[in-house]
N, C-alpha and C positions, 0 to 999 in steps of 0.2 A: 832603871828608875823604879822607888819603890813605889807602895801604893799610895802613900801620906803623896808623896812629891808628885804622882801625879794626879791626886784630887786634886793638889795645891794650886796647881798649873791649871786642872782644867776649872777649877772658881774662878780666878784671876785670868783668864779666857774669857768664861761667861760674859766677869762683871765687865771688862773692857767693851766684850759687843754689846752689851743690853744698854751702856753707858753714850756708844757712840750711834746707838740704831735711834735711840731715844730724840738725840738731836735732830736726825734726819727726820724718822717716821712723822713727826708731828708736825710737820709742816705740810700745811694745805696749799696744795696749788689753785684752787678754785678759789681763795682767800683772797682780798684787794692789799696783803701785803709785800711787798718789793725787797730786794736786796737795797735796795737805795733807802728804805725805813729800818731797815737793822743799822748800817753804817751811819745813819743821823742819829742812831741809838744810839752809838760809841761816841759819837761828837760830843751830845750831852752829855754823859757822865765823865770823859775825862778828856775835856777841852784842852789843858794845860797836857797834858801825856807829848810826849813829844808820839809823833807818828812816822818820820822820816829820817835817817839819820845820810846824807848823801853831800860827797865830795864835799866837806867840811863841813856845810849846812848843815840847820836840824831845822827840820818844821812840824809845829804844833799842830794835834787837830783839828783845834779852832783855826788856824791860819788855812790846812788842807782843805774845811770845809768853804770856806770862804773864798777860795781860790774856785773851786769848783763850782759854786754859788756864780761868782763871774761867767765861767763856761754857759750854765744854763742860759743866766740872763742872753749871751752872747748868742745860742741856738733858738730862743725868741724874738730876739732883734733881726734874727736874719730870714725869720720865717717859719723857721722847722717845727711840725708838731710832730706826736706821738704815732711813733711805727716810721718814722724815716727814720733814713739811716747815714751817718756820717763814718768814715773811715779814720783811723787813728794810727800814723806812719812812723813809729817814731824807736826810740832804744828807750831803755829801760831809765826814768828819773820819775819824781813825784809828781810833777804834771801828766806826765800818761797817762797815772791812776786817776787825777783831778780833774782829767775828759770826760774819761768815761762813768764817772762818778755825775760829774755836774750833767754831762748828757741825761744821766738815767733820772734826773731828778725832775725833766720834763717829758717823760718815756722816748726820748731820743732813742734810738737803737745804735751802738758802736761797732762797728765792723777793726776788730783789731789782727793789723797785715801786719806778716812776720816782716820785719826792719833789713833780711836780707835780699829780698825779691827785689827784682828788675825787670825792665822789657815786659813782654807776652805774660811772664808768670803774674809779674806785678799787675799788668792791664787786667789777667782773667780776674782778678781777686777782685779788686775794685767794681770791673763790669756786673760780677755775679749779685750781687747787691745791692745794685742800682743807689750809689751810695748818692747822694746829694754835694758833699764834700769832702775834702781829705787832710786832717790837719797832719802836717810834720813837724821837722827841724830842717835847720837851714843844712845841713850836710845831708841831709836825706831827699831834701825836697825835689833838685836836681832831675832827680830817679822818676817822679812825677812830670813834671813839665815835660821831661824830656819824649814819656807817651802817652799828651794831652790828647793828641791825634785818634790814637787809639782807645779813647775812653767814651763808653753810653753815656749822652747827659749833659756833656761838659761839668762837670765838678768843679765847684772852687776850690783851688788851692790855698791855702793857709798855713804860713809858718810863723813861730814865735816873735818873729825880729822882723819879716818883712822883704827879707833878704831876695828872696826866688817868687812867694807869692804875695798874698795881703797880710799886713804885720796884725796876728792876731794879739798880742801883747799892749799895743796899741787902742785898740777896738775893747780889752778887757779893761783898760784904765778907765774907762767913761760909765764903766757898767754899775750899776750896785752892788755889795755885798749882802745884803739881804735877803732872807729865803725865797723864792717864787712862789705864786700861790700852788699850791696842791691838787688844784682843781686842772694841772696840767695832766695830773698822771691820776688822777682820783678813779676814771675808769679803767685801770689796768689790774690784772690780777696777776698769780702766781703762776700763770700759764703764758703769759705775755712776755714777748721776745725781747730780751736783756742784751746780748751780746751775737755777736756771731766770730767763735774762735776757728778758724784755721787746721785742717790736717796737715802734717811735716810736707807732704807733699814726694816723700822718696819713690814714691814709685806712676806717678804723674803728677798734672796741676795741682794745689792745694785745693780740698773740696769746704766751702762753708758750713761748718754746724750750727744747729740753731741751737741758742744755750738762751731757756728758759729763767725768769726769775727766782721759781721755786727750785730750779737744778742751779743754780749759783748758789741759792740761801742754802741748800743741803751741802753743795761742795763746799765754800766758805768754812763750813761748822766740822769740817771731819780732822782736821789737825787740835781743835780747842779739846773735847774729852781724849784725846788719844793721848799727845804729850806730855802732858797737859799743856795749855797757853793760859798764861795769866795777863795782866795787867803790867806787871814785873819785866817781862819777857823780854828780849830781844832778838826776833828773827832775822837772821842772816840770808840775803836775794842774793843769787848771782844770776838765779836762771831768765830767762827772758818773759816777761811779765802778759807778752803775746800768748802765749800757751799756758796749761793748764796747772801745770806741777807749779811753777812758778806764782804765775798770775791767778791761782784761785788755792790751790793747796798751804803756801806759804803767806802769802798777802792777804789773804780770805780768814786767816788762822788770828793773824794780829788788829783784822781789823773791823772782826767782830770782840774782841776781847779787850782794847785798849791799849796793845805790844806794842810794841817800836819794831818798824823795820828796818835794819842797817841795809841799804838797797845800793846795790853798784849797777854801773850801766854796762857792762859785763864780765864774763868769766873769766879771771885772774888764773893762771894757777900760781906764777909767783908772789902774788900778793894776797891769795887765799886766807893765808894763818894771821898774817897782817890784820886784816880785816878784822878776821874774829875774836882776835884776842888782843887786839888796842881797841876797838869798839864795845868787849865782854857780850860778847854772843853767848846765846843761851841751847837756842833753837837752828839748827841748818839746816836749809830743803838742797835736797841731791837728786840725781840723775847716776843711772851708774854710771856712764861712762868721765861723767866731773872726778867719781871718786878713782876712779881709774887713771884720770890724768895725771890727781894729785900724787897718787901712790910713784908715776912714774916719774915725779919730781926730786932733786937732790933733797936730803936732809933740810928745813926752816927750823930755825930757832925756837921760834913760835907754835910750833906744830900739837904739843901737847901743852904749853903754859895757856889755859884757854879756860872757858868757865862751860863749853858745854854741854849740857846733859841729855840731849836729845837730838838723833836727826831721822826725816822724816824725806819719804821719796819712791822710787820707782827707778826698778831695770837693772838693780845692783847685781850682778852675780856671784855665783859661788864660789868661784876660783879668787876672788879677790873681798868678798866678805868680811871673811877673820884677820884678814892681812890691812885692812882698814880698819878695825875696830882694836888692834892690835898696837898698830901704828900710832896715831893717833889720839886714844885715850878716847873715844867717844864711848861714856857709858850706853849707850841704847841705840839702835837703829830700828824707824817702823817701816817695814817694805809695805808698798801697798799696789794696787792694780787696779784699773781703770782706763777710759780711753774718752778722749772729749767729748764723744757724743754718745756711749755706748751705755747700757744698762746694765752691767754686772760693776759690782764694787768687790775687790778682797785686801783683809789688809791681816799682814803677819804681827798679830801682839805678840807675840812670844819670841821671837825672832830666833826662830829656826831658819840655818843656813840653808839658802836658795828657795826657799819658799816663798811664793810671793801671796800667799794670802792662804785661810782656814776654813773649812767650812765641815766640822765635826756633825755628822749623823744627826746628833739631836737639836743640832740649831738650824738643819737646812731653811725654814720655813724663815730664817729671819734673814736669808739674804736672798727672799723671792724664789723663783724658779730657775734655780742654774745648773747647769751639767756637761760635760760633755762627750762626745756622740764619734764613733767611729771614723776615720776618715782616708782617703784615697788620695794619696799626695801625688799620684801621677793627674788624676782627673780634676784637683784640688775641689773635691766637692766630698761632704761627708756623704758615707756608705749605707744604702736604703736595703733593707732586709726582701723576703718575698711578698712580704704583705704591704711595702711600696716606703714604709716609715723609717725613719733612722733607729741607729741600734746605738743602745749607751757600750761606752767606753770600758773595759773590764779596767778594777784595781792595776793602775803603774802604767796604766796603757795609754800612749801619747793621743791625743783625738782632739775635734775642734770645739774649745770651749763658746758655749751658747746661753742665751738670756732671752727666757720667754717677757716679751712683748706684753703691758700690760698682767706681770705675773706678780704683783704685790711688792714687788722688793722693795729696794730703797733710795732708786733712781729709775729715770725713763729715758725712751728712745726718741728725741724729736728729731731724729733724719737730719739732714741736709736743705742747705735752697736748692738742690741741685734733684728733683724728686727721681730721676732715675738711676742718681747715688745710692738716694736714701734703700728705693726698691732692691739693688745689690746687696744690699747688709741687711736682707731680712731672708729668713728661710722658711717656707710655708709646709705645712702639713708634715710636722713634724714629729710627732708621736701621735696622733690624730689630725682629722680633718677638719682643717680649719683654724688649726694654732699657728701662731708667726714668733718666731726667734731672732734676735739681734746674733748677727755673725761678728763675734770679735776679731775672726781673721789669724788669732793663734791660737798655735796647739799645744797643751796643756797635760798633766797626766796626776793623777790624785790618788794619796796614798790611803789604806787602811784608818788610819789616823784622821784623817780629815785633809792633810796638807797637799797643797798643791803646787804644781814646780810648769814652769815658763820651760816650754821647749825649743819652739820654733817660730818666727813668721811663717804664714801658710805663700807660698811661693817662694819662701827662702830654704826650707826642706827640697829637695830633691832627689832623684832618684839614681844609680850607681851602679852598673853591674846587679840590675834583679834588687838593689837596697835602697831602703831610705836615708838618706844623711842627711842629720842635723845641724843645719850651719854654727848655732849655737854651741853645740857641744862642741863642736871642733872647733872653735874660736877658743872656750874656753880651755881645751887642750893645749892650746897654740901658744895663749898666755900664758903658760906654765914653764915654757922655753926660759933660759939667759937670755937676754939682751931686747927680747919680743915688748913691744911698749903695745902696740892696739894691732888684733889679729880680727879683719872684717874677710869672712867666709861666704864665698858663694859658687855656683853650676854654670860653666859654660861648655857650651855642645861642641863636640869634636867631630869634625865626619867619619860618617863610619861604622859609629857605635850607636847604641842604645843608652837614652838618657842623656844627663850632663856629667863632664869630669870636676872633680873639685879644684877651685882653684884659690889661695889669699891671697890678700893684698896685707901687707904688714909696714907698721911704720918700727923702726929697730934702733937701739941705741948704739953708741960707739963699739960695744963689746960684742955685739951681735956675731955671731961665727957660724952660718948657715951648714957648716961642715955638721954633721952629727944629728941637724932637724929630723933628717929622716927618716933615721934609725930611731929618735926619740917618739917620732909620733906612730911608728911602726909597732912599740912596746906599750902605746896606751889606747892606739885606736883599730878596730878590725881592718883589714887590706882596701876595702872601699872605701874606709874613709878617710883615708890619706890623702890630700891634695897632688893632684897629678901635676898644677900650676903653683908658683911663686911668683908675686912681685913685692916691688920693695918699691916703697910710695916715701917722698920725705914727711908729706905731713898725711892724715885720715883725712877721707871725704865727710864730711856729716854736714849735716842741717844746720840749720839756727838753733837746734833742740839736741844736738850733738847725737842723733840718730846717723847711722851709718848708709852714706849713700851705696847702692850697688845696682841702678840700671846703666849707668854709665859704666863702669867699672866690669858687667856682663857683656855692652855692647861690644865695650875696646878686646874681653877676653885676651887671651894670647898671642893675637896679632902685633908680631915686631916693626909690622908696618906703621900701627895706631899708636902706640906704645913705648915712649922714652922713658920711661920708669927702668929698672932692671928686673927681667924674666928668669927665672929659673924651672926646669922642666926635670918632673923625677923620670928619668929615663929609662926605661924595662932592663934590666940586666944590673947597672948601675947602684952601686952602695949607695947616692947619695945623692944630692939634686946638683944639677949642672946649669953650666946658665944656657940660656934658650938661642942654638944659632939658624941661620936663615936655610941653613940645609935642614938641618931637626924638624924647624917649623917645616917645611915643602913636604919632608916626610909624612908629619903629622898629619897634614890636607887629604897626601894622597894615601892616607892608609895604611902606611907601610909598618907603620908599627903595630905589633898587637897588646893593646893596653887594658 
């Protein structure tokens, strides 16, 4: 690159961060103003804007606010004042948003529970929040009643129709339209508790974050300077409006702006292009693994006759990057990085492959105090020097990336309700006595340049014959294969040995030909890192957030007792991986092989 071309880059760097730090920086959390007085913003100036575009429907946001106006009245009538909290159980439509909208306009707090929980999971989430009530759907509601038993409180149930619990539909038609007075929320500031959104939960209970007003009104605002978001716009949801990319990066983007969001109540992949391109999408929030499904989808008609210019998201990776943007025809893609409750933000303007966010030398000071810090993937705790402090990470060196606590940036850390959560994700006396850092939990490695690259979950790295292996990197190996549609990598223990063997779980299309994996992954990954295990899953485990389950998937390991999936075991001597029989496995137990 010349020297023009990379001034050019790094202005057009700058201006994007100085553009989108601007929107955050200046909001006061110590200020009496709410995310609920931005979005009355939007009402007022384009009432007529359509705000919803879903399963045939459009609704205005005169009509959105008005509905949610009802909600409020509704949380009065029934008692509720500022700092309870209600739960919101439901799949993604424009009443979700009009809950917890109308809620916040009397500082109601919303407790929003991911719509696939049941039983124990579903009961912790409820209990942990001492919710007052729980509004659903009639196909949801079910799920509730059924562990009324099991719930602090007894909570009201409430759904739309009346079907399971009290028809709150009914209860809304009596209500006014009318705004409430103000003087419900008139003591509340930017530091006062707005939401409480949900961890994926993969690797236990889902933990409650406390998501402040002023950390809504800053996430809200980080899609408006980046893509830009106009008035014009049309946002494309598929994701679930429960979580964050979805419900505050994409929704938050349009409705501080006046966009239309084209909202589905979930992820299509055959009906994906449909969407975008009979509705003229503008804007599309992704997940990488959405983009990853779609890629594994046959050829649509629709797939490039489309209008959009932008899309915006998190977790895309590299091996499949250029093969989307390629595909496809999306001029732009903004990776960006964050986590619902964490304090580090990075977002890739420039959209260098696999990078998920920038942080050049001479701007560190503008995205607070961030870095990261040597670390020990067997002890999963980063690496303290002799003088008792952690050691920064050398240039390309994978380490756990970290966020000083209170370090100026452009987000904060409000914990968990769960406060010996919260204490887990904090790392004390860090570079001196007395600093506290938010542990993001991955490990990260950052180049000369500024850019930074997604390595690993910290417990999804493991160790191998004396190595680290990166689950990520060898998924994204995996994907590189014929016929490999979703390659989910993880360690399970062998007796015997030291450490965990690697093992995937892969979902495979028709063409799939396991003959030759071996050899392929033998030519692009070191001898450790070759999965010692195969299975073949028909469909991927994931969340509601299409995160990849793998404690279950560690428990069952190799075991052909657990296990009616098909096993395949790379077998010491053997060219190639064989399938797993009941003698191989006895062997494995008792040692007999040397792996």
């Amino acid at each position: 690159m010349g020297l023009f071309s990379v001034i050019k880059r790094e202005v057009a760097f700058t201006r994007s961060l100085k553009g989108l730090m601007k929107q955050v920086q200046d909001i006061d959390p110590a200020a009496p103003v709410l995310i609920t007085d931005d979005i009355e913003a939007t009402v007022a100036a384009y009432p007529d804007n359509v705000a919803f575009h879903f399963e045939g429907d459009t609704v205005s946001y005169a009509a959105f606010d008005a509905r949610a106006t009802r909600i409020a009245h509704w949380a009065l009538s029934e008692g509720y004042q500022a700092g309870d909290t209600v739960a919101l159980f439901m799949e993604n439509a424009p009443d979700f948003v009009a809950v917890w909208f109308g809620l916040s306009k009397v500082g109601v707090v919303t407790a929003m529970i991911n719509c696939n929980l049941e039983g124990a999971g579903l009961a912790h989430c409820l209990n942990i929040v001492s919710t007052r009530a729980v509004i659903s759907s009639a196909d949801l509601a079910p799920k509730v009643k059924k562990i009324a038993g099991q719930l602090d409180g007894s909570p009201v149930l409430w759904d739309w129709d009346g079907a399971v619990g009290k028809d709150l539909n009914a209860a809304l038609a009596a209500l006014p339209a009318e705004q409430p007075d103000k003087s419900h929320r008139a003591h509340l500031t930017g530091n006062d508790l707005f939401l409480y959104v949900y961890t994926s939960g993969t690797t236990g209970l889902p933990k409650a974050a406390r998501i402040s007003h002023a950390r809504a009104r800053r996430s809200f605002r980080i899609a408006i300077p980046s893509c830009p978001i106009t008035p014009d716009d049309r946002v494309y949801i598929t994701l679930p409006l429960y979580h964050v990319t979805g419900g505050f990066l994409g929704l938050g983007g349009a409705l501080l702006s006046g966009a239309s969001v084209i909202l589905r109540r979930k992820f299509s992949a055959s009906q994906y292009w449909d969407d975008v391109a009979d509705h003229g999408a503008t804007v599309v929030v992704y997940i990488g693994e959405l983009c990853r499904y779609l890629l594994n989808q046959p050829e649509h008609g629709k797939e490039r006759a489309h209008k959009l210019r932008v899309g915006i998201g998190n977790g895309l990776r590299s091996d499949i990057w250029q093969q989307f943007v390629d595909r496809f025809s999306v001029p732009k893609l903004l990776e960006i990085y964050g986590s619902t409750e964490g304090n580090i933000f990075l977002m890739n303007f420039d959209g260098k492959i696999g990078a998920v966010g920038r942080i050049p030398k001479y701007l560190e000071k503008q995205f607070g105090d961030v870095r990261i810090v040597k670390f020990d993937v067997a002890e999963e705790q980063p690496i303290r020097g002799d003088d008792g402090f952690c050691i920064k990470a050398d240039w390309n060196e994978a380490g756990e990336l970290i966020g000083r606590i209170d370090g100026g940036g452009p987000s904060d850390f409000s914990g968990y309700q769960d406060k010996d959560a919260t204490e887990k994700k904090i790392l004390r006396d860090v570079f001196e006595k007395g600093d506290a850092w938010f542990r993001s939990g991955d490990l990260m490695s950052r180049d000369r340049a500024g850019y930074i690259y997604f390595k690993d979950r910290i417990g999804d790295t493991f160790r191998w014959k004396g190595e680290n292996v990166a689950t990520n990197e060898v998924a994204e190996t995996l994907s590189q294969y014929p016929g490999i549609r979703t390659a989910n990598v993880y360690g399970v223990t062998v007796p015997g040995t030291d450490g965990r063997a690697g093992m995937a779980s892969l979902t495979v299309a028709e063409d799939f030909d396991i003959q030759g994996l071996r050899d392929f992954l033998a030519k692009q990954l070191p001898p450790y890192a070759v999965p010692l295990f195969i299975r073949i899953e028909p469909e991927a485990q994931t969340t509601g957030t299409f995160k990849y389950r793998k404690v279950e998937l560690v428990e069952e390991g190799f075991d052909i007792g657990r296990v009616s999936d098909p096993l395949w075991f790379g077998t010491p001597g053997a060219d190639d991986y064989e399938p797993l029989t009941a003698a191989q496995h006895g062997k494995i137990l008792a040692s007999e092989y040397r792996l």
